[in-house]
Legacy VTK file of the C-alpha trace (Angstrom):
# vtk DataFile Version 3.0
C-alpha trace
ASCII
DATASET POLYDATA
POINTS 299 float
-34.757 -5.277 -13.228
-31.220 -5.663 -14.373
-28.581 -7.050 -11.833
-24.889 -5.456 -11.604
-22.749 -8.167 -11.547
-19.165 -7.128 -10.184
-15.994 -8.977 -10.991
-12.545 -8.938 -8.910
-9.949 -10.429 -11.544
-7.639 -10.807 -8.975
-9.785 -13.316 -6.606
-7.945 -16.700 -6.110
-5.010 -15.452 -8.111
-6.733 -14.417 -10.966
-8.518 -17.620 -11.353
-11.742 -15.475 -11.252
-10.315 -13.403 -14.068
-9.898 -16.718 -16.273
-13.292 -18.108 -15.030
-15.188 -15.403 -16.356
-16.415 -16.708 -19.353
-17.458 -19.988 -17.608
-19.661 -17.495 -15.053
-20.872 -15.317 -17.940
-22.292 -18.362 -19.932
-23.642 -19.213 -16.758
-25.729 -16.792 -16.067
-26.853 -15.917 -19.435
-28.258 -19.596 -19.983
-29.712 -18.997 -16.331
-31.457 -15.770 -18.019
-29.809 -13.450 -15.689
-29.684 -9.967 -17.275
-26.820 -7.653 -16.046
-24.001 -5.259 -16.823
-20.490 -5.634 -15.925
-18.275 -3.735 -13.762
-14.556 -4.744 -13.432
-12.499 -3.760 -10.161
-9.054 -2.597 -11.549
-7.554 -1.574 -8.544
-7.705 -2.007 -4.541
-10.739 -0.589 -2.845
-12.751 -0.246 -5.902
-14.905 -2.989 -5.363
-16.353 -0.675 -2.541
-16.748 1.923 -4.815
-18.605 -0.279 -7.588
-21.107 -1.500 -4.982
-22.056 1.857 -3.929
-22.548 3.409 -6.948
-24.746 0.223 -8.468
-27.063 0.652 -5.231
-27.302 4.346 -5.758
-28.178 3.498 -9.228
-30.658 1.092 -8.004
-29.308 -2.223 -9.720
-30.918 -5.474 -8.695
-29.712 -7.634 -7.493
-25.789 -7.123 -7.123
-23.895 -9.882 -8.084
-20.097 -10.709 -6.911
-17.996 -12.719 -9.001
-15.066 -13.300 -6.679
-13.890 -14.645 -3.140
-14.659 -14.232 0.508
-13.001 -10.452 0.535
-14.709 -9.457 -2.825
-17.810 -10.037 -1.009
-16.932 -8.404 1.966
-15.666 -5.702 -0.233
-19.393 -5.118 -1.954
-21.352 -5.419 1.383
-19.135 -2.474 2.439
-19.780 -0.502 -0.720
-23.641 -1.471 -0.313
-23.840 -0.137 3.605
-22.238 3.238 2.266
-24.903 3.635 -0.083
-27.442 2.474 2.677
-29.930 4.632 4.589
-29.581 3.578 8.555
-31.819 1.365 9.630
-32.449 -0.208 5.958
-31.834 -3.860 5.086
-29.035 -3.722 1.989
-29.453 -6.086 -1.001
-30.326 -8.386 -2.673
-26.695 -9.664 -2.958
-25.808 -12.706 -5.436
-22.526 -14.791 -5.378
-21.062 -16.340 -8.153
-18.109 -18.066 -6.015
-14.934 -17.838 -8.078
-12.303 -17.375 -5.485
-10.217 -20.097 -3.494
-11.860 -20.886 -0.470
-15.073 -19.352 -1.029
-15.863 -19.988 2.789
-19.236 -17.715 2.487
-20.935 -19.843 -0.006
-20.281 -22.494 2.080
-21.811 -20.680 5.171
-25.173 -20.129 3.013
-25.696 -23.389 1.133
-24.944 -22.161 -1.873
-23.190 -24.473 -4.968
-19.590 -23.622 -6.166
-20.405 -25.242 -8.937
-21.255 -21.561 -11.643
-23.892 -23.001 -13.618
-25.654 -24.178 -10.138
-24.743 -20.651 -8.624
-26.452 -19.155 -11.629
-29.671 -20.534 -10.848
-30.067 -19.892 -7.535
-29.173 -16.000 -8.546
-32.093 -16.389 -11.308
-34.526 -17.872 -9.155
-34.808 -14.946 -6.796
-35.101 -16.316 -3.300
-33.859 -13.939 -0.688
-33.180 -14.713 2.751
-31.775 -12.185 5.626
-28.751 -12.248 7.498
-26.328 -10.952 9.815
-23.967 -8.625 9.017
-20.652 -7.535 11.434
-18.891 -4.972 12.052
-15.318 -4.510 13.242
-14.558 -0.557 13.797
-15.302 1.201 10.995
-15.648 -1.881 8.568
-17.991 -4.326 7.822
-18.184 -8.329 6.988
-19.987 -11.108 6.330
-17.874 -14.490 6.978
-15.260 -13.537 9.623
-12.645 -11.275 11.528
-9.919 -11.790 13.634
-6.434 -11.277 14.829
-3.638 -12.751 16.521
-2.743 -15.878 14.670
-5.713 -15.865 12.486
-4.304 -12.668 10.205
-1.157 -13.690 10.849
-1.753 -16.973 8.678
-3.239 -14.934 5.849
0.410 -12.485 5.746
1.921 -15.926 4.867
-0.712 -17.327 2.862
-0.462 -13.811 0.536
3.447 -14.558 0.096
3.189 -18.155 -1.137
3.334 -18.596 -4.702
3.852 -22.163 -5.095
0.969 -23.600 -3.844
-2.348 -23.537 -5.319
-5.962 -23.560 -3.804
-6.969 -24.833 -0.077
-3.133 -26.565 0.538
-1.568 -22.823 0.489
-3.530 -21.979 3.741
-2.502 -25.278 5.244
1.040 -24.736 4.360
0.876 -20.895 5.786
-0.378 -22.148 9.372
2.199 -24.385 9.665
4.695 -21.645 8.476
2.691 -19.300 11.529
2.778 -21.848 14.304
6.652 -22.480 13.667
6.786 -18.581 14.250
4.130 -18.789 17.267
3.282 -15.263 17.513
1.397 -14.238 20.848
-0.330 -11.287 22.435
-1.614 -10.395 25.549
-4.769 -8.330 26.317
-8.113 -8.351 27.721
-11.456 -9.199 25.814
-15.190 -8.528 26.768
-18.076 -9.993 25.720
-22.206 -9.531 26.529
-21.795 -11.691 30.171
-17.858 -12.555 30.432
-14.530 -11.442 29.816
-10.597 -12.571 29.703
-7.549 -11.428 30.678
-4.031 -13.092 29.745
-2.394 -14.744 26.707
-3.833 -14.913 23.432
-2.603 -17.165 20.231
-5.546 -16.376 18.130
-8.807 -14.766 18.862
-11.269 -15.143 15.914
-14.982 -14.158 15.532
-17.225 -15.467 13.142
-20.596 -14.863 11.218
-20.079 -17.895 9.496
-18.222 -21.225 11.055
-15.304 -21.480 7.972
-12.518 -19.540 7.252
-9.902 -20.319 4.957
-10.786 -23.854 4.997
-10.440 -24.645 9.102
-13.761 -24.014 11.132
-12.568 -21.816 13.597
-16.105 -20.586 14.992
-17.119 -24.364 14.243
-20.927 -23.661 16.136
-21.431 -19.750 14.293
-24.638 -19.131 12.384
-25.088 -16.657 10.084
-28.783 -16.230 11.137
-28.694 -15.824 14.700
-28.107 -12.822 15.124
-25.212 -13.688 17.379
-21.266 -13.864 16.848
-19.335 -16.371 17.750
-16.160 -15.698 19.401
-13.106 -18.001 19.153
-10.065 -17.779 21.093
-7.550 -19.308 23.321
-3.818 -19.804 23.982
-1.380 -22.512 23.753
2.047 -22.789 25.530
4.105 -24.273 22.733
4.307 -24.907 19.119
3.094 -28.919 19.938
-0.284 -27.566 21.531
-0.777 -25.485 18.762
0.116 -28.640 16.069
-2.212 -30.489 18.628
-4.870 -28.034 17.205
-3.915 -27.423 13.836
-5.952 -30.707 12.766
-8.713 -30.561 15.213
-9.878 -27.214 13.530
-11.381 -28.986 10.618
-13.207 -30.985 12.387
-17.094 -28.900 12.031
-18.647 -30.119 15.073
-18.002 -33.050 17.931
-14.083 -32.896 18.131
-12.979 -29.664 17.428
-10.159 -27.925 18.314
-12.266 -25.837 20.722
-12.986 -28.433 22.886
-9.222 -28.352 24.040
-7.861 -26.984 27.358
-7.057 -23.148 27.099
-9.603 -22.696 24.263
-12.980 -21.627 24.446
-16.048 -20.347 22.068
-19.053 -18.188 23.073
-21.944 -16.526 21.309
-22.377 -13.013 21.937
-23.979 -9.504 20.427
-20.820 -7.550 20.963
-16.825 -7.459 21.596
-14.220 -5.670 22.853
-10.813 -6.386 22.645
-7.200 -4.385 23.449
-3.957 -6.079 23.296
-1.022 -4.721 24.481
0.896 -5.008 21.226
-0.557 -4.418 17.689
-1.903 -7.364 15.961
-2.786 -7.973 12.420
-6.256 -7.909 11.825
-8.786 -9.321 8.805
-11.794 -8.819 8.031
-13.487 -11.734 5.117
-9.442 -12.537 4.514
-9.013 -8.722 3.608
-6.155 -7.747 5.463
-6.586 -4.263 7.460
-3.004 -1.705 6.190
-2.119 -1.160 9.776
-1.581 -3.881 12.500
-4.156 -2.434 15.380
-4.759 -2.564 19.422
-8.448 -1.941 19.641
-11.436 -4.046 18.452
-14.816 -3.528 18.628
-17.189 -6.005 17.177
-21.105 -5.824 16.914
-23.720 -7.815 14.947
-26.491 -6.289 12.791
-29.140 -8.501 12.591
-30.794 -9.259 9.248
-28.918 -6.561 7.688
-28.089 -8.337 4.258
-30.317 -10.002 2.131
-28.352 -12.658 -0.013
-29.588 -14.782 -2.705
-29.914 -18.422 -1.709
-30.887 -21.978 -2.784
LINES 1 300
299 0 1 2 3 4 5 6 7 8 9 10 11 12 13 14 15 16 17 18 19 20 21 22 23 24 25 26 27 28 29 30 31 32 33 34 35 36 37 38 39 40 41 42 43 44 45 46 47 48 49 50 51 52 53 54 55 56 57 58 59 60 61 62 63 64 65 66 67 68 69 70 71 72 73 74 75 76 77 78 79 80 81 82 83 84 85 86 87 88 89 90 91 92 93 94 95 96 97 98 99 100 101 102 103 104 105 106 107 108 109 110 111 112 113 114 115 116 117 118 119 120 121 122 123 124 125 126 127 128 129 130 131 132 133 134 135 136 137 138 139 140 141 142 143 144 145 146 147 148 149 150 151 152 153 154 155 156 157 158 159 160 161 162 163 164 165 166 167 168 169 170 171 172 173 174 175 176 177 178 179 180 181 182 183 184 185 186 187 188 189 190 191 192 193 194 195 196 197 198 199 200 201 202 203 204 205 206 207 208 209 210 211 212 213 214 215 216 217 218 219 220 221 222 223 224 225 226 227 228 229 230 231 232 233 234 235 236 237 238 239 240 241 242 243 244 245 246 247 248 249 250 251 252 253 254 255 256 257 258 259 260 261 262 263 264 265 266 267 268 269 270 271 272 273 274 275 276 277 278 279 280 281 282 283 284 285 286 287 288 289 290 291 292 293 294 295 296 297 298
């Protein structure tokens, strides 16, 4: 069958754009045979996804970041009957954090990426919802989103050190909210800094759901609240630490596995889903997992 591979130009600053001939050699000397769809404006990717699983290409390949895949699995659940598994999905990981790769296994490195996409293995995983949208990595709000409004306006700064830079821009802002949150056998009521829920245990670099697996068919939820801009700087270092010593072993944070979530706040927050920023800053979360909803190409 012939694969759809879909490119966002725009990914890590149009890095993806000017990588593009490094992917296509890739996976033409991997034997990967595809056509090429180009997003050339916002939303689009969710378009191209939908239409190449109505037109039954396989598999469908994203050349981009963490939100062009998020994009595409969106696109592929709209084309989706309801209870069917979508896929197979392929990622050729061009954008700057590339935190979902990471989550599966799967090389950065194109001509590596290539290969796994030609070999054909398939695995299924979970899939999340937020609302009305879907993703694969992670969501969240509070301080989470907040980082990536700062991380969008820094032009300086290449690559992982521009979401460094933007939390330390956030904390010296320290943003909070206060709400309630719900989860399968607990819930919370008070201050929030951050609340984040993940599929996968990276985002933007920090593991901020440090125990999530995409395979579970659990999320993990993420969230606490610290007092002053030191507890949060306390944290800030902690949260790349992937297991013994993270920053949720800290007083006033906590992590759980659950199925579902629901969370109001009492002022609007930001909110993300895979780094895609939603338009409007929102109240009212609801979070579920789909269980082996997405089949994705793996080592």
């Amino acid at each position: 069958m012939t694969a759809k591979v879909i490119l966002n130009p725009y990914s890590n600053r149009w890095n993806s754009q000017k990588r593009w001939a490094e992917a296509e050699a890739a996976l033409t000397a991997a034997g990967v045979k595809f056509e090429l769809a180009v997003s050339e404006r916002k939303g689009q990717l969710v378009e191209l996804a939908a239409q190449a699983a109505r037109e039954k290409f396989s598999p469908i390949i994203v050349a981009g970041g963490d939100g062009s895949v998020g994009d595409v699995a969106n696109g592929l659940m709209q084309a989706a009957t309801a209870n069917e598994a979508i896929g197979p999905l392929g990622i050729m990981p061009t954008g700057s954090a590339n935190d979902i790769a990471f989550a599966l296994g799967l090389p950065t490195d194109l001509n590596e990426a290539a290969r796994v996409i030609a070999n054909g293995k398939t695995r299924a995983m979970d899939l999340g919802r937020m609302n009305d949208k879907y993703f694969v990595n992670n969501s969240g709000a509070g301080l989470e989103p907040y980082v990536t409004l700062k991380h969008e306006k820094i032009q300086w700064i290449k690559g992982m050190a521009r979401y460094l830079v933007a939390a330390v821009q956030s904390i010296m802002d320290k943003p909070e909210w206060t709400g309630k949150i719900k989860w399968d056998d607990g819930e919370y009521a008070g201050k929030f800094s951050f609340i984040s829920i993940g599929n996968g245990r990276r985002t933007g670099g920090f593991f901020m759901t440090p125990h999530a697996d995409p395979f579970d068919g659990k999320l993990t939820l993420a969230f606490g609240y610290r007092a002053t801009r030191l507890g949060l700087f306390q944290a800030l270092p902690r949260a790349f630490n992937e297991d013994k010593g993270s920053y949720v072993e800290m007083d006033g944070m906590r992590e759980v596995n659950t199925t579902k979530i629901s969370l109001h706040l009492e002022s609007p927050s930001p909110a993300h889903t895979d780094g895609e920023l939603l338009i409007e800053w929102i109240q009212d979360f609801e979070y579920e997992i789909l269980p082996k909803k997405l089949n994705v190409l793996v080592a």
